[in-house]
C-alpha positions, 0 to 999 in steps of 0.5 A: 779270556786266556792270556799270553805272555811273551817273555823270556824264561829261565830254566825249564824241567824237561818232562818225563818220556813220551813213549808213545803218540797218544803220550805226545798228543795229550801234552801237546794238547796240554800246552796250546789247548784242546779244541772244544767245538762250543768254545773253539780257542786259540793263542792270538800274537800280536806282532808289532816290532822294529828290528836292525840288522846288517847282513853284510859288514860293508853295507849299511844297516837294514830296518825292518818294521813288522805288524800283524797277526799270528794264530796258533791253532789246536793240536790235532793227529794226522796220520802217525803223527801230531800236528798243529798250525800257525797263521801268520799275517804281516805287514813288513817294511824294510828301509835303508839306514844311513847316518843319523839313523835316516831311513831310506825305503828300499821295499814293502811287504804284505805277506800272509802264511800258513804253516803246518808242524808235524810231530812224529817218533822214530823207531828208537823213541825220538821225536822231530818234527817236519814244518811245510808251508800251506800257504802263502802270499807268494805261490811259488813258496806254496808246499814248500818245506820250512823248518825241520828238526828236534822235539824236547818236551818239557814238564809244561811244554815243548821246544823245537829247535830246527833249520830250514834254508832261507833268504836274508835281504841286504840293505840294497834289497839283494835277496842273500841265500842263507841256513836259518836256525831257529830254536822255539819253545813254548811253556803253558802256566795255567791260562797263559802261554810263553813263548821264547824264539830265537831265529838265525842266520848262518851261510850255507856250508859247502860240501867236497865239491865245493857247492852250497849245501842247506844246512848252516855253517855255524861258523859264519853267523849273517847278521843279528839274531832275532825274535819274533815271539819273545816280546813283553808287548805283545798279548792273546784275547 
């Protein structure tokens, strides 16, 4: 059995440049594991969380109560470029929160996904990666794009910090458009993987016409910043 731990990490030493795919590939491996067809592993997550948030100042507080699981597949190439997925399914409530913490139920969730994390190095030696939904439980989000940003690797990981445009819900279950940024890093020590991630909301920026861009204004934060990771809690088998 190969255990996870999920927890907030102190400094972590950057690794030495990857110049090359196969470089990125051997230590992507190194980090959340090499497929062994006779012993197939993965990273299992168990999310069980409740989290408060209050996208709107004027409204009340919003409730969220999620459960479910998310795997973390195996490295593998594609292309000229590296990859992994995760698999995500969750079940959501949301509630409305008034006075004395009474909880009034505004919608429920049963959402599965897929996603797909693509490395790749530019002409200069830098990485990104690119995030694409594979699938989902709701068909209109199906090939859609999700985070996209920088690669930092690390000696015993990496770390991806990214946006993506996103929907925020109020506490009357209004979807409110909004940039997420999100930073995600991933640190191996010997059979146990830590996971930190922190997600948040920001309003869009607007560009000379006046219209909303999908990028954040990192001025105008939405709400609370969250983790769905970065639990003590949760464990792989």
């Amino acid at each position: 059995m190969v255990s996870i731990l999920v927890m907030p990490l102190c400094a972590v030493e950057s690794a030495p440049s990857l110049e090359n795919l196969d470089a990125g590939f051997q230590h992507l491996q190194s980090v959340l594991g090499r497929y062994e067809p006779l012993q197939a592993r993965q990273f299992r997550i168990i999310i069980d969380k409740e989290y408060k948030n209050k996208p709107v100042e004027n409204e009340p507080e919003t409730l969220t109560i999620a459960k479910g699981d998310v795997l973390i597949g195996n490295p593998y190439r594609i292309g000229d470029a590296i990859a992994f997925d995760t698999i995500e399914a969750i079940r959501c409530t949301v509630y409305e929160i008034y006075k004395h913490d009474q909880r009034k139920k505004k919608f429920r969730e049963h959402r599965y996904l897929a996603v797909r994390y693509v490395l790749r190095m530019n002409a200069y030696h830098q990485w990104y990666f690119e995030s694409s939904v594979l699938s989902h439980s709701d068909p209109a989000v199906v090939e859609s794009h999700a985070l996209k940003g920088s690669v930092d690797w690390l000696k015993h990981g990496f770390e991806l910090t990214g946006f993506t445009p996103g929907v925020a819900y109020t506490a009357g279950a209004k979807p409110l458009p909004v940039a997420v940024y999100a930073q995600l890093k991933f640190i191996r020590a010997g059979d146990e993987l830590y996971i930190e991630d922190r997600w948040q909301d920001y309003k869009m920026t607007k560009g000379p016409n006046g219209k909303s861009l999908p990028f954040p204004d990192f001025s105008q934060p939405v709400g609370r910043p969250q983790s769905w990771y970065s639990r003590e809690d949760s464990y792989y088998e």
